[in-house]
Structure formats: C-alpha cells, structure tokens
C-alpha positions in Angstrom: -55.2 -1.6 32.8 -52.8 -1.7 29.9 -54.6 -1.5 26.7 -52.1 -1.6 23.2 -52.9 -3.7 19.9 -50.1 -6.0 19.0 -48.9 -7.2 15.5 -45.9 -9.8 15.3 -44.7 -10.1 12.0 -41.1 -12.2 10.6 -39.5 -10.7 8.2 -36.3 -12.4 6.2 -33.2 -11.5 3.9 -31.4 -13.5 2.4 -30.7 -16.9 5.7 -31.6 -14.3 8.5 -34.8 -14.1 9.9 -35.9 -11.4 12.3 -39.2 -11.2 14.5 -40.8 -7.8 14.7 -43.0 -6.6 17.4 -45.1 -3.4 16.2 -47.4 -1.7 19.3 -49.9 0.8 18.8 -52.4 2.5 20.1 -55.5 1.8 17.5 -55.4 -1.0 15.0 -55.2 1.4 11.8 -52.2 2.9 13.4 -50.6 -0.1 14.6 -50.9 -1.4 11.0 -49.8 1.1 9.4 -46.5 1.6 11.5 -46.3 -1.7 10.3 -46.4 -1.4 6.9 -43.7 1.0 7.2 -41.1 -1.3 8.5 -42.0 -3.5 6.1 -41.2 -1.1 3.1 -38.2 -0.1 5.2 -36.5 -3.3 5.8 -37.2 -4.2 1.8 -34.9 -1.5 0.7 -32.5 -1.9 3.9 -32.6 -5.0 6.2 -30.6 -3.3 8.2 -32.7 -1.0 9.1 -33.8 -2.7 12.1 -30.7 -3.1 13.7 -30.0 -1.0 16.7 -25.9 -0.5 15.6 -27.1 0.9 12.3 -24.9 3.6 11.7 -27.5 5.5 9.6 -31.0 4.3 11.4 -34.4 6.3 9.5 -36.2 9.2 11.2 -38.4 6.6 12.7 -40.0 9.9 14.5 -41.2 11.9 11.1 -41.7 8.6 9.5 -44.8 7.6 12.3 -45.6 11.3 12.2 -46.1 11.5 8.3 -48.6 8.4 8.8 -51.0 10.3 10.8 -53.9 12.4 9.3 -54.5 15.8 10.1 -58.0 14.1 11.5 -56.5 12.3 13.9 -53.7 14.4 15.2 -56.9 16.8 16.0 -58.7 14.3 17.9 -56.7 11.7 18.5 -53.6 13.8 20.0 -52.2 10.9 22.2 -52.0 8.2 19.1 -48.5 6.8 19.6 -46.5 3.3 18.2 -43.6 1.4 18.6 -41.5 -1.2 17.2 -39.6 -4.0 19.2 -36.9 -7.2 17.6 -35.6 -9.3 19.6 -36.9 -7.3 22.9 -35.3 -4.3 22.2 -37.0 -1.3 21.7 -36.1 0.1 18.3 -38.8 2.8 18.6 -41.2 4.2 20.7 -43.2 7.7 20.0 -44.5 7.7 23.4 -42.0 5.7 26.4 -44.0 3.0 28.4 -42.2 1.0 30.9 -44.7 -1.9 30.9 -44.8 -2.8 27.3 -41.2 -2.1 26.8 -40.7 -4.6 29.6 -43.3 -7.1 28.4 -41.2 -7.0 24.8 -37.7 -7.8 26.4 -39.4 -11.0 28.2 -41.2 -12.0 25.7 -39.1 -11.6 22.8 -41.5 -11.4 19.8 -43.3 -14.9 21.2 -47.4 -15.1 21.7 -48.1 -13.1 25.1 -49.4 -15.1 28.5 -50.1 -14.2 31.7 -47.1 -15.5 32.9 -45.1 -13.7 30.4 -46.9 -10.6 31.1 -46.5 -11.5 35.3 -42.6 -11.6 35.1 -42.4 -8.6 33.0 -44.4 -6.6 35.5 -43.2 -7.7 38.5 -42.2 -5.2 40.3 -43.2 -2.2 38.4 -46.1 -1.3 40.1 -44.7 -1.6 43.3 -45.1 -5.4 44.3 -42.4 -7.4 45.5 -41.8 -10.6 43.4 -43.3 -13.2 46.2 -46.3 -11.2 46.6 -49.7 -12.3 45.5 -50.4 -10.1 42.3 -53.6 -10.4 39.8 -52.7 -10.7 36.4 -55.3 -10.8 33.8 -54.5 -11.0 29.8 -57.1 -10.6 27.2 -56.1 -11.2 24.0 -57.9 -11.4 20.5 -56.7 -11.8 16.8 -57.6 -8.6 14.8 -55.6 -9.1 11.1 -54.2 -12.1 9.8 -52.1 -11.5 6.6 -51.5 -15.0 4.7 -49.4 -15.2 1.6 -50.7 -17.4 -1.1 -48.8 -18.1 -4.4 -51.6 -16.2 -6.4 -52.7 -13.5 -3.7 -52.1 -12.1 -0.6 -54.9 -12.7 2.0 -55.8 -10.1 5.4 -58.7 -12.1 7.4 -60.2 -9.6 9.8 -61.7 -10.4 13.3 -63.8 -7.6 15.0 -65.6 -8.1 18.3 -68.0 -5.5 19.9 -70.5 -5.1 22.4 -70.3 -9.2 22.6 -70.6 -9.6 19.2 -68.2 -11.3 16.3 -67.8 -10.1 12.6 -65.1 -11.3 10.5 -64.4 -10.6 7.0 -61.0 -11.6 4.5 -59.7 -9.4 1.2 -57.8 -11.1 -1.3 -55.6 -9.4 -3.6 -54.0 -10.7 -6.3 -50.8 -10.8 -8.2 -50.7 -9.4 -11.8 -48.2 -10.7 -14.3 -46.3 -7.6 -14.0 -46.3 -6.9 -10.1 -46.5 -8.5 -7.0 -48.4 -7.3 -4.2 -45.9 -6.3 -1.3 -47.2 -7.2 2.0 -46.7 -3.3 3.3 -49.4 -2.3 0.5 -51.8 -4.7 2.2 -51.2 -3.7 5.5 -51.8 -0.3 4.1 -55.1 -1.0 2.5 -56.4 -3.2 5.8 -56.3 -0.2 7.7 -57.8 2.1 5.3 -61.1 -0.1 5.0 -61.2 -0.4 9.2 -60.3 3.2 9.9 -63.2 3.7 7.3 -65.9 1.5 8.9 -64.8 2.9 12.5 -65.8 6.6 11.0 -68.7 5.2 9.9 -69.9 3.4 13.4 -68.6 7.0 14.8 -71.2 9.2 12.5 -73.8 6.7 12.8 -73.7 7.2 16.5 -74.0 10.8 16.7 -76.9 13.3 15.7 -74.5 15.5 14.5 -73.4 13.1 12.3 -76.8 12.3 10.9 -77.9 15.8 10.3 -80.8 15.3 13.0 -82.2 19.2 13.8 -83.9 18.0 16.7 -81.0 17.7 18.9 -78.6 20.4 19.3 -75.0 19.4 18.9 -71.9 21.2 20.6 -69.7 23.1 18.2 -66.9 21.3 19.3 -68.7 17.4 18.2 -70.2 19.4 14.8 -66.2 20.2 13.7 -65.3 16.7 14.4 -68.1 15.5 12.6 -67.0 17.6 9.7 -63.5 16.0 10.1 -64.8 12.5 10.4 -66.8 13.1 7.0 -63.8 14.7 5.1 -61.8 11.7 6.0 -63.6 9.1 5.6 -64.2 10.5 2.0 -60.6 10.4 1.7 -59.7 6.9 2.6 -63.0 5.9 0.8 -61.0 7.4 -2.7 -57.9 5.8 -1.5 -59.7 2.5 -1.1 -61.5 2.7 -4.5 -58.4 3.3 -6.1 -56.7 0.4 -4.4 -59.6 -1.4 -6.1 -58.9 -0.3 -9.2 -55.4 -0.7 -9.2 -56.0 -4.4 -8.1 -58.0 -7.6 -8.4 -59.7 -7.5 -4.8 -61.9 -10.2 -3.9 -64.2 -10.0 -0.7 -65.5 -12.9 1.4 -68.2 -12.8 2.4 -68.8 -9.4 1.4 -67.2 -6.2 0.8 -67.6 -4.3 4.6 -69.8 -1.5 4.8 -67.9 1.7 4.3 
C-alpha cells in the first residue's frame, strides 16, 4: 500500500504557467513544503527549473520546516516536489511516486494512471492481471477571491466527515500571499491532530489511575509544548489578519 498526500498547485510568471506536484508524508508537512515553493518561485520563477544554474538548498529548506517535535517522533517525515513529471526534489527516494509523477504529469490521479506507472515495478509483467486500487480524497482547497483568500478543509475519520473553510482577507496595505495561507492551514490541522493525539491518551489527560510508559509521558510533554506553540502562532496570525471561520472556528 502506497500511502502519500498530494497537493497540485499552478503557479504563473509573467505568460508561463507551471504545474507543481508537492508529496508528503502528513498533510501539515505536505502543505508546508508547499508553501515554500510558493515563496520561492515569487522571488525566482526559476527556481523550479531543473537547469537552474543556482537551484536553493531544497534539502535545509524542508529540514528548517520541521519542529523539533516531529523530528523526535516523527523521524521518517519526508516530501517532495514534481513539474512536469520530473522530480525536482525528494528528501526520501520512492520509485512508485516518482513514477506515478512522470505519467501523470501534474493531472488528477486514476487507477489507470497509477496502473501504467507501476507496471512493472513490483515485479508483474505488463499483460499480467494486476489489482490496482486508488483512494483518493480532497483535504485543502485554497480559492482566491478578489477580497480574500479562502482554504476549505475536508477531514474524514473513522467514517465520519467534517469540513470547515478560513477566510482571510486583504488589507489596503497588503495582500495575503497564498504561501502565508498554506502556512496557517497547517498550523490550525497540525494543532487539532495534537489535540485528538492528547485526548486519546491517559498520559495526555493527567489520569493517575493508569500508569503511562516514560517514553509516551515525554511525548506527551512534546505534543503539549507544541501545540502551545502553533496555538501562539495561530493567534497571532489572527491578529495580524481579518480571519473569518465557517461554520466555526475548529477546536484547537
């Protein structure tokens, strides 16, 4: 089973546009990475071409986007970024998705896109009956709006769907860039996934009557620290910003 979150995303200078794949393990990460080559390609639109002469540390770019939090729990966290099916960068190799992302070339994914990438990889020869099953569901969907930006979020678990959408609006002096967005959006899910996480655990609700291992109380105490630091980053966000919930401000 191949399981990646994937965020397509066009992204234009001047009469070129370019479609951006951006893979990731978790959705916070994956939208983050995101963000990134969003900022990036503002300043350089370059930036994504694979003959740049001077390409960005891609590498300590991803790395300086992961918190001390996850790299202690969440050691195998990894991204990558894909135009026009080439690999531009990958923290962690896989031959499936990079093979996937030279078929499908920044278009929606099916089964039989996903079939004729694969084919062959796992050992199958191309005439031989092979299952192929593709799940797919929309997480975040950024729409820009002459007032506002808009994120709608989809979340289904345990058979369940929640959605909820944040706009943020332009002031007369700045402009909300799409990267600051994409930012924020994974803030506010990373910080209601921490939340689900302590909710679940004893340790994380102080319970005495059931003893927890050391190992689960220090990542409680890392789950807590950050999720009080995304919930200051998210306040000031909101500060900074007219931010309007529908229906409701999530949970954090």
């Amino acid at each position: 089973m191949l399981k990646s979150n994937r965020l397509v995303m066009e992204v234009s200078s001047r009469s070129v546009t370019e479609t951006v794949v951006v893979r990731g393990q978790n959705i916070p990460g994956t939208l983050r990475m995101a963000a990134m080559v969003a900022e990036r390609y503002m300043r350089d639109p370059q930036v994504l071409h694979p003959e740049n002469p001077v390409p960005p540390d891609w590498d300590d770019l991803w790395t300086r986007k992961i918190s001390p939090y996850e790299k202690s729990v969440n050691p195998d966290n990894w991204a990558s970024v894909h135009v026009r099916g080439k690999t531009i960068y990958a923290s962690l190799e896989s031959d499936p998705i990079m093979a996937i992302e030279r078929v499908a070339q920044g278009a929606d994914l099916d089964e039989r896109t996903i079939r004729a990438a694969t084919a062959g990889l796992f050992g199958a020869e191309p005439d031989e009956d092979v299952v192929v099953q593709h799940d797919s569901q929309t997480a975040v969907v950024i729409t820009p709006f002459s007032a506002y930006l808009r994120a709608a979020v989809l979340e289904r678990k345990g058979g369940r769907t929640g959605s909820f959408s944040v706009s943020v609006y332009h002031s007369e002096t700045r402009r909300v860039r799409v990267g600051l967005l994409l930012n924020f959006c994974a803030d506010v899910i990373e910080c209601c996934n921490l939340r689900q996480f302590l909710e679940r655990l004893p340790a994380g609700r102080d319970d005495p009557r059931t003893p927890v291992p050391e190992h689960l109380r220090q990542q409680v105490g890392g789950a807590n620290g950050r999720r009080r630091d995304l919930m200051q980053f998210i306040k000031g966000f909101e500060t900074a910003h007219k931010v309007q919930y529908r229906p409701d401000r999530p949970d954090l």
